[in-house]
C-alpha positions in Angstrom: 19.0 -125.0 -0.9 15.3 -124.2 -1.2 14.1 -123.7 -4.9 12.2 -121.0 -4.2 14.8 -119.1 -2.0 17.2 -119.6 -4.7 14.6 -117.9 -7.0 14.3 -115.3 -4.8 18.1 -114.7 -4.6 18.5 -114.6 -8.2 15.8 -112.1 -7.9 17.7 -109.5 -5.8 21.1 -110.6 -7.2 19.6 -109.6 -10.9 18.1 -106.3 -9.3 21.2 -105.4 -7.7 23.2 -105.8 -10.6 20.6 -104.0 -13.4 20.9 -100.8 -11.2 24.6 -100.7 -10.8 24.9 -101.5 -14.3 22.2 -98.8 -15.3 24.2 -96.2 -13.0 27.6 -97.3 -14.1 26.5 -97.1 -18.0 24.6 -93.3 -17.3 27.5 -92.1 -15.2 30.4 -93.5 -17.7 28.4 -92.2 -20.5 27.6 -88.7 -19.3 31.0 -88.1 -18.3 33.0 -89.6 -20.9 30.7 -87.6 -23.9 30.6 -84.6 -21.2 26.7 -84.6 -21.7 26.3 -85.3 -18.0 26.8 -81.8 -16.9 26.0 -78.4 -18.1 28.8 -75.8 -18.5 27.2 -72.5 -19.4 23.8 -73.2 -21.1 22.5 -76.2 -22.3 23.4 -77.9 -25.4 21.1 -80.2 -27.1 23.5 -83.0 -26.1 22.6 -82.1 -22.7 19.0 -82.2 -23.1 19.1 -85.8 -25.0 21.2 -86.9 -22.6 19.0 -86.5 -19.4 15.9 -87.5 -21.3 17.2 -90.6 -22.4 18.6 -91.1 -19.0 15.3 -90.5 -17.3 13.3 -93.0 -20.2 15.9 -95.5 -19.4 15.5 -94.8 -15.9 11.5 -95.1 -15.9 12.1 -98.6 -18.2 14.3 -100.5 -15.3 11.3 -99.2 -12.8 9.1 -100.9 -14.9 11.4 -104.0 -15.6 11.6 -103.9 -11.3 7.9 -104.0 -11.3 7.4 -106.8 -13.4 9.8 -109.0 -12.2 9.3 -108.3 -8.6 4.9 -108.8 -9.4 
């Protein structure tokens, strides 16, 4: 196999698997805790939550973006 085509697979295989593993750690966490939904009003668990989910969020776009440069 081509070096640089097995590069390039790693590439997508490590993509694939940071975004599952970023959705399957946000999605575990938020309904496990029950911070990832809002019942009556929003609690301050709620707010951290999605805030840290969005920062996390906005780091593996940026991790994406480097790798992929």
């Amino acid at each position: 196999m081509d070096p640089e085509m097995l590069r390039f697979f790693k590439k997508i295989m490590n993509s694939f698997f940071l975004g599952f593993m970023w959705i399957f750690g946000v999605a575990a966490f938020g309904l496990f805790y029950k911070w990832g939904y809002i019942e009556s009003t929003a609690t301050w668990q709620n707010i951290l939550f999605y805030a840290l989910s969005f920062i996390s969020f906005l780091l593996l776009i940026w991790y994406y973006y480097k790798s992929w440069k």
